[in-house]
Structure formats: structure tokens, C-alpha cells
C-alpha positions in Angstrom: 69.5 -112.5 39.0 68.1 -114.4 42.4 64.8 -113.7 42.6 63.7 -112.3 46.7 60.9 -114.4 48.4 58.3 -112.2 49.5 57.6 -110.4 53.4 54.3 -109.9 54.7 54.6 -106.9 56.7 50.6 -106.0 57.4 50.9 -102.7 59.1 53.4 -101.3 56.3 50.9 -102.8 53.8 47.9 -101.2 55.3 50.1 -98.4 55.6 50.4 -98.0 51.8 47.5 -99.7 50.3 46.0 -96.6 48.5 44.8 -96.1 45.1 47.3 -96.0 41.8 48.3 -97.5 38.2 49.4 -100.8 37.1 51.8 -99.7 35.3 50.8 -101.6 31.6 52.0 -98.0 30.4 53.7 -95.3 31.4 52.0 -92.4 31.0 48.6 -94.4 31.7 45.9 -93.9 29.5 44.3 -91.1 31.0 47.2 -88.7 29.6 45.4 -90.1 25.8 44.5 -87.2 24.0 42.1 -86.6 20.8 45.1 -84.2 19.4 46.5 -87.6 18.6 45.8 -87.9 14.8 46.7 -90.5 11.6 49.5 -88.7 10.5 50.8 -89.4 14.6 50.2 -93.0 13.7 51.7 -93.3 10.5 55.0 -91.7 11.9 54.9 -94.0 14.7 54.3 -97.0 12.8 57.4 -96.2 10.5 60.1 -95.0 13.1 61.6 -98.2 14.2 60.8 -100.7 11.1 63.2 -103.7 12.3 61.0 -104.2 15.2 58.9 -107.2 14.9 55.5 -106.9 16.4 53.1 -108.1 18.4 49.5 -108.1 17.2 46.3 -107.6 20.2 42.7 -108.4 18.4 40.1 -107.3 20.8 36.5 -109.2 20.2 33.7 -107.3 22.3 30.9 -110.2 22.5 30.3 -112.1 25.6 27.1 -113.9 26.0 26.2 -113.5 29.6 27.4 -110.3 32.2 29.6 -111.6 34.9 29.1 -108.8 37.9 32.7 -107.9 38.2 33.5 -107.5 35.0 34.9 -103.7 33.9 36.3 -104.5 30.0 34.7 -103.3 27.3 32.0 -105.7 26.3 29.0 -106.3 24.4 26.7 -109.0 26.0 24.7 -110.8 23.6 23.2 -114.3 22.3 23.0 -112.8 18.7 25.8 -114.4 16.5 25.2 -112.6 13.6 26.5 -109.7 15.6 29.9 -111.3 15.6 29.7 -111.8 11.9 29.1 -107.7 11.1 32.4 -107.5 14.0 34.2 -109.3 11.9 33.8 -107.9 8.6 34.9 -104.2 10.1 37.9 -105.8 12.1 38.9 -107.3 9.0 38.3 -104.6 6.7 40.8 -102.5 9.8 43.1 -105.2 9.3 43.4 -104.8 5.5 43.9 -101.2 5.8 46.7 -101.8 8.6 49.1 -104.5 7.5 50.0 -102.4 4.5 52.3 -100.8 7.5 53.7 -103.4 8.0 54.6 -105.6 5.4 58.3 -105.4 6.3 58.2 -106.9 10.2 57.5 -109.8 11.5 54.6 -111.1 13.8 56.3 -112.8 16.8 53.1 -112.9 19.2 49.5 -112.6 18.5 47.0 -112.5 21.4 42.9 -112.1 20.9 41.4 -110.6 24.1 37.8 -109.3 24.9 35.1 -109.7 25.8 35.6 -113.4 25.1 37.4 -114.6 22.1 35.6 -118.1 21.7 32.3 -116.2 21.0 33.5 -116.7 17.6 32.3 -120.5 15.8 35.0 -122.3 14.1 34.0 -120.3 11.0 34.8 -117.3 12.5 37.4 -118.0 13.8 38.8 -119.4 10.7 37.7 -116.5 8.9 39.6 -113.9 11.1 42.8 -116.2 11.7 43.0 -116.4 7.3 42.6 -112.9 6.8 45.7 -112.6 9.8 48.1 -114.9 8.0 46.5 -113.4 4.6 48.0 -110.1 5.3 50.9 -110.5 7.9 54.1 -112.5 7.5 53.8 -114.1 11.2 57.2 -116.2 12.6 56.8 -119.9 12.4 57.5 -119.4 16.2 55.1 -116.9 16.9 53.1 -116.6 20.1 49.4 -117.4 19.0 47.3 -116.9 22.4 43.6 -117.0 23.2 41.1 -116.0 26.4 39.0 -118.6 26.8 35.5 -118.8 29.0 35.1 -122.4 29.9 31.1 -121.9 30.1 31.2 -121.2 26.8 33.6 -123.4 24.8 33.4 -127.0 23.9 36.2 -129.4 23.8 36.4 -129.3 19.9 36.5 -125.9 19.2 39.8 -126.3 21.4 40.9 -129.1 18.8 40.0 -126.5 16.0 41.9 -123.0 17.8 45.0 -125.5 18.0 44.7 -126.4 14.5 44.4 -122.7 13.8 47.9 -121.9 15.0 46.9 -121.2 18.4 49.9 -122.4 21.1 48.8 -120.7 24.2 45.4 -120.3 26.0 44.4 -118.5 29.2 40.9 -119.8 31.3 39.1 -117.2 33.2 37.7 -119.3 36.1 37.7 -116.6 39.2 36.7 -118.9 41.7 35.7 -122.4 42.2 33.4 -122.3 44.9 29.9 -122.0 44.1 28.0 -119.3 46.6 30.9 -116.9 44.9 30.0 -117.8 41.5 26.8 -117.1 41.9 27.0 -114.2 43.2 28.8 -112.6 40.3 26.8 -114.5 37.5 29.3 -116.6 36.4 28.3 -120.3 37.2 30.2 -122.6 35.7 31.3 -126.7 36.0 34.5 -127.6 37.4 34.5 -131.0 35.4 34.5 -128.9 32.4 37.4 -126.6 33.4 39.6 -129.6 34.2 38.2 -131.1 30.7 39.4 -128.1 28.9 42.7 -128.1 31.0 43.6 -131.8 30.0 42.6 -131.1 26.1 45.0 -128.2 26.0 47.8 -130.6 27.5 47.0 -133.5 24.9 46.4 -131.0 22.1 50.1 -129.5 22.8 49.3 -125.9 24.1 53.2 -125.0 25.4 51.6 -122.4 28.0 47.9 -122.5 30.0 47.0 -119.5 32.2 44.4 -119.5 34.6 42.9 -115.9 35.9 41.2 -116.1 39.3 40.1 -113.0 41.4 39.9 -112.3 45.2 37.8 -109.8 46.9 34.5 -111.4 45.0 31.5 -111.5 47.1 30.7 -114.0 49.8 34.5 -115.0 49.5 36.4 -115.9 52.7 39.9 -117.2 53.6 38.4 -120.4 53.9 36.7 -120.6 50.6 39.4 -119.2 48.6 41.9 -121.7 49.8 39.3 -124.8 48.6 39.9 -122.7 45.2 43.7 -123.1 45.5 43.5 -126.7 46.0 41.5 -126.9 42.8 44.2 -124.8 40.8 47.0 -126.7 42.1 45.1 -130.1 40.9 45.0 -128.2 37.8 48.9 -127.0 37.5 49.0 -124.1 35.0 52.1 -123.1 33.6 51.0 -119.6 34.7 48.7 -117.9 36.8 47.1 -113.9 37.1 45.2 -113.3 40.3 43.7 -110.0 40.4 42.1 -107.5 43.1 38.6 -107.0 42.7 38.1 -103.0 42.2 34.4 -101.8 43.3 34.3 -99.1 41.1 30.2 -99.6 40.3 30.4 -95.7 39.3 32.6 -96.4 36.6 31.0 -99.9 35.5 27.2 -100.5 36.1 27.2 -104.2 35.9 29.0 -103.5 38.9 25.9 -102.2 41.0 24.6 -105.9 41.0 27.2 -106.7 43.4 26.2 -105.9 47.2 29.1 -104.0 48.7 27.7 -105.5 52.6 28.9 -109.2 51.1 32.5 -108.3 50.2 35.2 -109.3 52.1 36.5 -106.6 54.4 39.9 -105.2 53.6 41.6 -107.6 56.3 39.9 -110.4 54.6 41.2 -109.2 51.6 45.1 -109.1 52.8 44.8 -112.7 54.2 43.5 -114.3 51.2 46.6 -112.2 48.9 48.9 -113.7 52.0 47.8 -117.5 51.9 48.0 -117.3 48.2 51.1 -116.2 47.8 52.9 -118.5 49.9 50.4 -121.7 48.7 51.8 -121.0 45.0 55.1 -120.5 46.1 54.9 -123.6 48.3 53.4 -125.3 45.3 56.9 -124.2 43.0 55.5 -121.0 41.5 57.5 -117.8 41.3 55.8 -114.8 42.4 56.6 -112.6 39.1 54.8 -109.4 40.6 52.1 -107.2 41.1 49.7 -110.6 41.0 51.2 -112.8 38.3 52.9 -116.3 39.1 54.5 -118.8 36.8 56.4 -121.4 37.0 60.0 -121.9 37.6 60.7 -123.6 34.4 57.8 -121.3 32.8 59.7 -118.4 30.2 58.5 -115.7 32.0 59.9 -117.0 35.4 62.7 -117.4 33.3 63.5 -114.2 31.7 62.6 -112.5 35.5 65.8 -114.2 36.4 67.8 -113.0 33.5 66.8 -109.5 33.9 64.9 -109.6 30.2 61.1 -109.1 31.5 59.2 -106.4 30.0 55.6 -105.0 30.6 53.0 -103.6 28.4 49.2 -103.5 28.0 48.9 -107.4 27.9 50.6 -107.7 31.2 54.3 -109.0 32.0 55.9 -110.6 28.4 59.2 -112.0 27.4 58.6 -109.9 23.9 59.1 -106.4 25.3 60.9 -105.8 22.0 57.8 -105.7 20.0 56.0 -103.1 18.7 52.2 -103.8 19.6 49.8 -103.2 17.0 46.1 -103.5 18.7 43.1 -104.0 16.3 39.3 -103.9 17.3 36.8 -101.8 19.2 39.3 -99.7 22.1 42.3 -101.7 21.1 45.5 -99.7 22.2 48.6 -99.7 20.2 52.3 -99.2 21.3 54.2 -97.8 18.4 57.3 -96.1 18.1 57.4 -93.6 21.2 53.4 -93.3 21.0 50.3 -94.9 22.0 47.1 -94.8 19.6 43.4 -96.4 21.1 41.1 -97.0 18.9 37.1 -95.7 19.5 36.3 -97.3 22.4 32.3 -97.8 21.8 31.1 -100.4 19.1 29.1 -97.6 17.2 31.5 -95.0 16.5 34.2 -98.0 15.7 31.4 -99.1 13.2 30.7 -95.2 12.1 34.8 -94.3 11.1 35.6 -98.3 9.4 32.4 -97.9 7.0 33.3 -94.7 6.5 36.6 -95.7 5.1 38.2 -93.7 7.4 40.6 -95.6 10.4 39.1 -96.0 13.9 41.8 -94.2 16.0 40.3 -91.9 18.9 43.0 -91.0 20.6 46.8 -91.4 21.7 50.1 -89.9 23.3 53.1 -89.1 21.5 55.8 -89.7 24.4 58.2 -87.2 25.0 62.1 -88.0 25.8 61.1 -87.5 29.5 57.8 -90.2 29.5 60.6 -92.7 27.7 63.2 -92.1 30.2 60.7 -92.6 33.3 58.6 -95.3 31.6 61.8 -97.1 31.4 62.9 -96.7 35.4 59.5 -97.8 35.9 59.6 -101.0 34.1 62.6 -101.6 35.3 61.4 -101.7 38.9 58.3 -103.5 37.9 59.8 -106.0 36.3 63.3 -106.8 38.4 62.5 -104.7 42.0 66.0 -102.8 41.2 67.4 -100.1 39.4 70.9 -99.7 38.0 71.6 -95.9 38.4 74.6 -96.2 35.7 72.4 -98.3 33.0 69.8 -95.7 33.0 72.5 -92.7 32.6 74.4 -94.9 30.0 71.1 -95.5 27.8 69.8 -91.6 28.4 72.7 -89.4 29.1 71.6 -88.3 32.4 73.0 -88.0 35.9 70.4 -90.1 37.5 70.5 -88.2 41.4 70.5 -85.0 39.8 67.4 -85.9 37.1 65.6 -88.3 39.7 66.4 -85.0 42.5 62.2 -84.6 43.2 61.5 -88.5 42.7 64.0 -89.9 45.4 62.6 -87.5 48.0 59.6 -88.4 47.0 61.0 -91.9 47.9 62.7 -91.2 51.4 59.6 -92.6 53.5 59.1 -95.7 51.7 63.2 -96.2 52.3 62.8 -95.5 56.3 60.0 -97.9 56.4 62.0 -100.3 54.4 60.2 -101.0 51.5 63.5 -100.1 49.3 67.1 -99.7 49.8 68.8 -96.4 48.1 72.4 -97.4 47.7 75.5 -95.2 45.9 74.3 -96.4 42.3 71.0 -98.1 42.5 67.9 -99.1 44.1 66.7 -102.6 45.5 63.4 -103.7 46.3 63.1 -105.1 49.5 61.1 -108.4 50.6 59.0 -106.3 52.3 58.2 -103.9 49.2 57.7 -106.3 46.3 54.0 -106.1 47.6 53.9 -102.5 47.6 56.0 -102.5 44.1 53.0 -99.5 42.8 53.7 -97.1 45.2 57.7 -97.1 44.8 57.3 -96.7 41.1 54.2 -93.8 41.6 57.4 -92.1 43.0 58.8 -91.9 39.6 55.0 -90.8 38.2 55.5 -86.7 36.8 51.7 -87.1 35.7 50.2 -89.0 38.8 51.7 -85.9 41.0 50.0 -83.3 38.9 46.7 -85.3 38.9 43.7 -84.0 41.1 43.2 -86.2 43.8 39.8 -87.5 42.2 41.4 -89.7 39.7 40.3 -92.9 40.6 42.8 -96.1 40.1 42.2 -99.5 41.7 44.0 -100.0 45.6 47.3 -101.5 44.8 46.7 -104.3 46.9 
């Protein structure tokens, strides 16, 4: 499929740019209930066994706060702490794979917090006990976040001699004022250091993570960052609004709201990095991912076989995801299971013997059915009318009756074109891809208006 550059319309995107989901799942996680138990999990884990799967290892530990930051973390200089982690996550794993034992591990991905908090002996320990107890593909996608403050060049020679293929540098921002201002200082040398070891090493994909609406960032300074990044030439890159949320995450409150950029700011800095990495051969895969031409998930956008999930845009939508860790969330079956999202109850249920779910969302033939037009959209900004009805034995107009009157505005102001059996994104709506797919959203329509999402641009 031909993939549409993208049109900067600012009054339509001032226009829509209001809060909503990201889509990583559909329902979101705020439809995640406690009535979700281990017998949901087991039955989940057994309905489809000739999927292979896709394992998600979440390590907590950072060892400094950076401002912006709203994952669940654990910041400390303590390593021990990592070593009484490890010996719940693995005693999880143990009780887990015996699920399994039939399906293969195609992709494995250890997110956080930040991974390389681990030594080498850690991480040895944790990748044994994976291969100890899974049958993972030869092929398999073995991925790692990676802070470059906190990693030396060696421990890159030892993750690659783990298994690990696939690495992806948070760096934010290159310029120094903004650094500082979030508590994450760090050297560029070092980041192109790391860069050019993953390259000799033989990592097949590198992914760098940068964020605008930081403090004391301007149009000006971002752009010096976008030099650096295209001297750097990741296969991929993720480049992520800043939500001020500092109700929700206190390390937040550090952050003076008078320094951040204003929402205009804002919109120029998303325009002149959008069409810099364009300019610079990336494709604009959505939301705020860019890879590549050549890169597989620039690829598979073409060919209509990009999926979505928790981990972001993936060529291995197939999978089921099996997540592992302090507030891991699993994809399994039609369900999703989270695991206890703070340190001490995940410690309290795994030395207990017991498992550490909290809570989940069996899906129901409806949450499958709009999941999926969701996706689709997300993914390929258009939706065959007559696929969906073939795959769910619907007649789409009179299912989707609420949802495409729900839509009518967004078509008059041309952010999407209704024809006889389908829906196209426009050039002018691939920014504004959330709101067309908050259309299709049963739950986001019931909602009170004080849920609180991040702006979609």
C-alpha cells in the first residue's frame, strides 16, 4: 500500500488536539478489573496454543529520577535490590513457562525502569533462566532499553553475547539547558560511543527515544537535537509528547510548568520534525514513531501487516504477549492480565507462592471486533468495510451506525474520507489519527469527562 505524506493543517490540529488513548490496547487499561482472577488466566493462556509468543520482562530499578518520567520505577543505587528482583521474577518465570511449553518465543523485549541496571551477572542470570525454561526461535527478537548514563561499552559486548539483537537508547534531547532541567545529564560522546558499538557488535535494529515539550526547549534547540540524531542514523526512532500530568506522577512537580514550551511551541517542533526525518528518508509510521524505509516495520506498514500492542507498533502482532515483572501486562487469548503494579505487593503474592496478577479484562466479541477497526486505522489510516464484515459477520454501516456519526465532523473538516466500503485517512488526519479512532471507543464515550489521557498531539 503507498504510504500518504503528511499535511500540516494548524487550525484543524488545534481544533482537535484534546485529551485521549494511544491505543496500545483496546479497551485501555482503565476498563482492568480485580474480578479478573487465575482461573481467567489460565483459560486465556490455553485458548489459542499455536500462537507463538512474545515475552515483556519489566525491571523497576533506575538509579537516578529523570523529571519527566511517569513508568513505574524504583530509583536506587542499592544493587542488591536488583538481586532480591531477580530471584521473585525468576521464581514468576518458573511458575509461568509451565504454560507454555508448547509455543514458541519469537520476540523478547526487557523494559523498565532501565534494563542495564542489571551487571553482567544479572543479566546472565535472568537471560539462563529465560532460555532454561522457554524454547525461544533461533530468530527471535531479543531487545533491550538502554540508558546511555548508565551503561558501559562492554556490558553492550556482553547483552549481544547474551542473544540480545535489538537495543533502543533513551536520549530525549541533546541540548544541555533541557537536560538539566529534567535531571538527566548525560554525554553525547558516549551516546555516539554506544551507537557505533551496537553497529560493530551486529545489533540488526537501534532505536533512539527523544521527547518534545521538555522544559526550556525551543524550536531552535530541538532542531540542534535533530542534527545530532541524523549524525547518529537509527534504524528507528519514537518521539514522544511530554504529558504534565504532576498530579498523577510526583517526580513531575520538579518540573516548572512557566518553562515549558507553549502549545504553539509545541506544534512547531512536531512540524519541523516530521518533515526533517522525512527529508532525512524516514517514514512517518504514526502517532510519533519513524523508521526507516528499508527498516521492517516501514516495511510491513506498506504491506498492510503492522500491528499494535503494549510495546508500541510491531511486525509480530501474531503473538501472544506474555509480560513478567512488577505491573507487567499480558495479552492472552481475548484478555488482558497486569500484574501488581507496586514492588511490595508483587514481593507479598510471589513469596507467598501465589502468582502476582492484580487485575485484567476478559474481552468480549464486541471489544475484539472494535479493537480490531481500531488497529486497523492506527496501523494503515484505512479501513476495508468488507474485511471487517468478512472476519466478524457484521454489516459494518449498520453495526458502526453511532460511530460513523460520531465521525461526520472529522469527515467535513477533512481529516477522513467515508466512501461506499471503506474509510481513508487523509494527509491532513494522520496527525489527528487518536481522535478518528476515539470515534470507534464504546468505553471512552461512557467515561466521565475527568479521565485524564495525554493531548493527542
Amino acid at each position: 500500500m503507498q504510504i500518504q505524506a503528511t499535511e500540516w493543517d494548524l487550525p484543524l490540529i488545534q481544533k482537535y488536539n484534546i485529551s485521549g488513548p494511544r491505543y496500545t490496547s483496546y479497551p485501555t487499561a482503565l476498563e482492568f478489573h480485580q474480578h479478573y482472577d487465575e482461573q481467567a488466566f489460565l483459560q486465556a493462556a490455553m485458548r489459542y496454543p499455536e500462537r507463538p509468543l512474545s515475552l515483556y520482562l519489566h525491571i523497576p530499578f533506575c538509579h537516578r529520577l529523570c523529571y519527566f518520567c511517569g513508568c513505574n520505577k524504583q530509583i536506587t543505587r542499592q544493587q542488591h535490590k536488583a538481586d532480591d528482583y531477580l530471584a521473585a521474577l525468576m521464581q514468576e518465570i518458573t511458575a509461568r513457562a509451565p504454560l507454555f511449553q508448547q509455543r514458541t518465543v519469537k520476540q523478547i523485549h526487557w523494559g523498565g525502569g532501565t534494563p542495564t541496571f542489571l551487571n553482567k551477572g544479572q543479566i546472565s542470570r535472568l537471560m539462563a533462566c529465560l532460555r532454561q525454561h522457554f524454547h525461544i526461535s533461533d530468530t527471535a527478537e531479543i531487545s533491550i532499553e538502554v540508558d546511555p548514563r548508565e551503561i558501559e561499552l562492554d556490558v553492550l559486548d556482553h547483552l549481544r553475547a547474551k542473544g540480545f539483537n535489538r537495543l533502543s537508547m533513551g536520549v530525549q534531547d541533546f541540548n544541555k539547558q533541557v537536560q538539566e532541567k529534567v535531571n538527566r545529564v548525560q554525554h553525547e560522546e558516549t551516546i555516539f560511543a554506544l551507537m557505533a558499538r551496537a553497529r560493530q557488535l551486529g545489533f540488526v535494529s537501534t532505536n533512539i527515544d527523544l521527547i518534545y515539550g521538555l522544559p526550556a526547549q525551543t524550536p531552535e534547540s530541538f532542531a540542534f537535537t535533530l542534527q545530532k540524531v541524523a549524525e547518529l542514523a537509527p534504524d528507528r526512532l519514537s518521539v514522544f509528547n511530554y504529558a504534565h500530568m504532576p498530579t498523577l506522577f510526583a517526580a513531575q512537580r520538579k518540573i516548572r510548568e512557566a518553562e515549558l514550551p507553549d502549545a504553539r511551541q509545541k506544534l512547531t517542533i512536531l512540524q519541523q520534525t516530521i518533515a526533517t526525518l522525512t527529508a532525512q528518508g524516514y517514514q512517518f509510521i504514526g502517532m510519533d514513531h519513524f523508521a526507516r524505509r528499508d527498516d521492517e516495520l516501514a516495511v510491513a506498514q506498506r504491506a498492510g501487516e503492522l500491528h499494535r500492542n503494549f510495546q508500541g507498533y510491531t511486525t509480530l502482532g501474531h503473538c501472544d504477549l506474555l509480560g513478567m515483572g512488577v505491573s507487567a501486562i499480558s495479552m492472552l487469548g481475548d484478555s488482558y492480565a497486569q500484574n501488581h503494579k507496586e514492588l511490595k505487593h508483587y514481593y507479598a503474592q510471589i513469596r507467598a507462592g501465589n502468582t502476582a496478577l492484580w487485575r485484567g479484562l476478559q474481552l468480549t466479541k464486541d471489544d475484539c471486533l472494535r479493537g480490531d477497526v481500531i488497529k486497523r486505522l492506527i496501523c494503515h489510516f484505512s479501513l476495508s468495510f468488507k474485511s471487517i464484515e468478512a472476519r466478524w459477520g457484521i454489516h459494518f454501516r449498520d453495526y458502526f451506525a453511532e460511530d460513523l456519526a460520531l465521525l461526520r465532523p472529522l469527515i467535513a473538516d477533512g481529516l477522513v474520507e467515508c466512501h461506499d466500503n471503506s474509510l481513508v485517512v487523509t494527509a491532513k488526519g494522520r496527525l489527528l489519527i487518536r481522535n478518528i479512532c476515539m470515534c470507534f471507543d464504546r468505553y471512552l464515550r461512557q467515561k466521565a469527562s475527568g479521565t485524564r489521557f495525554s493531548r493527542v498531539i
